[in-house]
N, C-alpha and C positions, 0 to 999 in steps of 0.2 A: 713369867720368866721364859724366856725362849728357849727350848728343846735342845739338848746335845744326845749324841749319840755315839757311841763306839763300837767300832767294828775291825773284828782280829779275824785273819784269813791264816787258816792254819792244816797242816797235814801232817802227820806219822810223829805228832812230838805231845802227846796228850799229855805226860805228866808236868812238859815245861807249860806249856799253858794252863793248865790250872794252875800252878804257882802265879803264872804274871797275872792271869786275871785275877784271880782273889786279889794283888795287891790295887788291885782298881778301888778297892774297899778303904783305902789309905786316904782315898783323892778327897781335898778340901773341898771341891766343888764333884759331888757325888754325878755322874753320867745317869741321863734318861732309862737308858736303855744301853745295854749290851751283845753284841750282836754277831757268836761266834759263829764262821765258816769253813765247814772241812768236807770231806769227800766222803768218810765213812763214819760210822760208830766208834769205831776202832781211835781213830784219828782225835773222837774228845773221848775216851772213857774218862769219867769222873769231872769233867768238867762242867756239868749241869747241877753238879748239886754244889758248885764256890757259892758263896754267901753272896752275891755280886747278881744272883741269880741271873745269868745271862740265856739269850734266847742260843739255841745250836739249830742250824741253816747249812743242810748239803748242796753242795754243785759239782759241777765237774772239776777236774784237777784242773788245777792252773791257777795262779795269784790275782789272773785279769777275771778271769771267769766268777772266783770265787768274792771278789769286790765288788761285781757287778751283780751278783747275785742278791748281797747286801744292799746298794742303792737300789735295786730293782722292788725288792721288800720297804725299804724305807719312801721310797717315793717321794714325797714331800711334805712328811710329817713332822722333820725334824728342820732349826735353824742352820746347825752346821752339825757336821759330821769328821769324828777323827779315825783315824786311820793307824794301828798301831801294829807292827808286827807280832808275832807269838814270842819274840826272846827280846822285847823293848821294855826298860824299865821306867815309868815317865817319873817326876820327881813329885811330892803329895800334892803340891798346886799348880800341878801343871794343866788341866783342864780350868781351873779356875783363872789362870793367865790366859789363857786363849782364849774363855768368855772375855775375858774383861778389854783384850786388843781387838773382838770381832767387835764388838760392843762401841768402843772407845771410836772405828772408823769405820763406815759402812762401806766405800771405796776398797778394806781389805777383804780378798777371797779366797785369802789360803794363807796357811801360816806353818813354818816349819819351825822346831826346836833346836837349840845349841844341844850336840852331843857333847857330854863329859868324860864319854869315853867311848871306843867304837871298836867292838872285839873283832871286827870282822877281818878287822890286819893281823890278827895273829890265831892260837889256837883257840880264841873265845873268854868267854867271860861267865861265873858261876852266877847264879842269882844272889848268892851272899857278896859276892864283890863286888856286884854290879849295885846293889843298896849300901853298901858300903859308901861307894865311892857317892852319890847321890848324899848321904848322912853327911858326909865331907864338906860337901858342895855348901848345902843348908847352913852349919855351920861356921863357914867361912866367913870373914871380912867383907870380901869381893860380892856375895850375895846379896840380893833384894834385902834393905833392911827395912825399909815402907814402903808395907804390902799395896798403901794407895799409891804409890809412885807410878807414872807414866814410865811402861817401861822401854828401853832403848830400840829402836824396829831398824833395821838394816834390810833393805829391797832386794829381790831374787829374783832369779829369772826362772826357777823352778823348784818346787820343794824334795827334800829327800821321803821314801817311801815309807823307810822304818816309823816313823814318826810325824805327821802331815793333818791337818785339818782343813775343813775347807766351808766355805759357806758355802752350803748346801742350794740354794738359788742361782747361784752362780754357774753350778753342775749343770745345769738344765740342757736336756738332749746330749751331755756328753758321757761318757763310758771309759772305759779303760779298755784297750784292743786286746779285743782277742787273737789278735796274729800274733801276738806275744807269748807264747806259751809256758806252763810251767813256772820256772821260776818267774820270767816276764821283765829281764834283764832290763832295765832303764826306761820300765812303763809306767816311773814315777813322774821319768822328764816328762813324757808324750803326754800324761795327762793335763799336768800342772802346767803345762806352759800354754795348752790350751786353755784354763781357766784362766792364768795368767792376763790373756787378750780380754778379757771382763771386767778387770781391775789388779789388783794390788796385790805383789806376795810378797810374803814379810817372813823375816825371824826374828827373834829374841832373845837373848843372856837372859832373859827373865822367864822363859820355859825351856825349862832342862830335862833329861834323861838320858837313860844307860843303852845304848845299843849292845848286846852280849855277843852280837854275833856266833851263835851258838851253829855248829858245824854239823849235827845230826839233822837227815830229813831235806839237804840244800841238793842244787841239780848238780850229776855228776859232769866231772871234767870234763870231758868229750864233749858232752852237753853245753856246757856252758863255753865253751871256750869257741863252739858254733856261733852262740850268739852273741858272743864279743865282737861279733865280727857283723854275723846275719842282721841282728838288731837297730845295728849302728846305720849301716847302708839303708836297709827300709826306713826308719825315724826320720832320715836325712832327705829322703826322696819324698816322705809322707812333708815335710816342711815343720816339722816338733822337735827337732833336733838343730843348735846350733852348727853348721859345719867344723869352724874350728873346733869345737868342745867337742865331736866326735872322735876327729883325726884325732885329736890329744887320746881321748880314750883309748882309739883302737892302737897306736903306736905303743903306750905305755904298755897295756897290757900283752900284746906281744911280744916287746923286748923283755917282758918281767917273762914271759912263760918261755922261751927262748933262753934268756939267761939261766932260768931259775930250774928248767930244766936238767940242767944236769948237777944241782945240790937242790932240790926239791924241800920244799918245809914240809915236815910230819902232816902236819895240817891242809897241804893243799896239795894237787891233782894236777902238778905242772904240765906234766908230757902229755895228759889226758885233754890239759886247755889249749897247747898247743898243737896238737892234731888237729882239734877241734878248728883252731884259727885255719888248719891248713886246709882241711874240707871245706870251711866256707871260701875260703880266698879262690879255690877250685870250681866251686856252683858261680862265685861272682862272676870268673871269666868266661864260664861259658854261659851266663845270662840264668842260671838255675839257684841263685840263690833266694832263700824261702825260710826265713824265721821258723817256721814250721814245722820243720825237716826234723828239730829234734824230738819230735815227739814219735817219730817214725826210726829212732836211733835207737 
């Protein structure tokens, strides 16, 4: 049976991660290997003794750093490799559908899951709602009712980060940028579209999971609202970024922090993202714009 692997890249949220990882212990098709990364002790207390027994792997801050630290350990021991955030809920056969479509097509090299629900647009999502809504899912009509069924594959042009696996062969000589820093704002596209040119990305209705978007431990406004902007213009000049899908990015998101500005959500750092838009818009015109820069904020 060919090797699977998971690997959570996580920082300042130790008790949510032990929760998600123990539910790894749910998965119909149990993971090789476990593969948590954070920057300090701090960062997993109690996450070494989940039942999941997973390995814990320090690097430097950063989501690129911390990913790359993981393929760098993994090398090429395993067939494929997923990728889950520390607040993604996958559904119990969600690793067992992604063997069964790498499997099913050697042509696919990355595969993303249908979210069920995706907290990240509003104040977030509990771990009990978030298995909730998954139990929902399960039991639904609409759901896989034969688990041999081919399940439906619909083609991408890039996977999402929260939730992503990849045949691991595929990866070979490539990494996740470190000019990305931190959070590492849309270095799910840069990577996957670069596997992308290898073969086939795919998703599924037939692997699900809960995105909680959970709001503790994420880059502040200012920060982030730099590389809505910094991000977008480097990807685009790097050639990993489609241009339109950019422009769409950057325009939404500054009309939403612009607008939203002046009635802000409890939950989000409007005036903080639109400065941040406004400092990078300022480095682009004088040629000093530098993804980077927020680590120096």
């Amino acid at each position: 049976m060919a090797l699977m692997y998971v690997v959570v890249a996580t920082v300042g949220r130790a008790s949510l991660t032990r929760r998600t990882i123990d539910l790894l212990e749910r998965q119909t098709r149990r993971p090789d290997r476990v593969i948590v990364v954070s920057v300090s002790p701090q960062d997993v207390e109690g996450v070494a003794e989940s039942p999941v027994q997973p390995e814990i792997v320090f690097a430097g801050r950063g989501l690129c750093r911390q990913r790359n630290a993981a393929l760098d350990m993994i090398g090429d021991a395993a067939a494929f490799v997923t990728f889950f955030d520390d607040d993604f809920v996958p559904a119990p056969d969600y690793l067992e559908m992604v063997e069964r479509v790498f499997e099913g097509d050697p042509a696919i090299v990355g595969i993303t899951g249908d979210l069920l629900a995706d907290g990240i647009n509003s104040s977030g999502l509990s771990v009990e709602a978030a298995l909730a809504i998954v139990a929902a899912r399960a039991a639904s009509p609409d759901s896989q009712a034969d688990p041999q069924a081919d399940p439906a594959l619909r083609d991408r042009q890039a996977l999402y980060g929260c939730n992503m696996a990849i045949r691991l062969s595929a990866a070979t000589g490539l990494r996740f940028d470190e000019a990305l820093p931190l959070y590492g704002w849309q270095e799910d596209i840069d990577f996957t579209t670069q596997i992308g040119r290898r073969g086939r990305l795919v998703s599924s209705a037939s692997i699900t999971g809960v995105h909680m978007g959970v709001k503790s431990g994420r880059t502040p406004g200012k920060k982030l609202g730099y590389s809505q902007i910094a991000n977008i213009v480097y990807l685009k000049r790097k050639g990993t970024m489609q241009p339109r899908l950019g422009e769409r990015l950057m325009t939404a998101n500054v009309i939403a922090n612009l607008v939203r500005s002046l009635w802000p959500e409890a939950h989000v750092d409007r005036r903080g993202r639109l400065w941040g838009n406004v400092l990078a818009f300022a480095d682009l015109t004088r040629g000093k714009l530098d993804p980077r820069k927020i680590e120096r904020m």
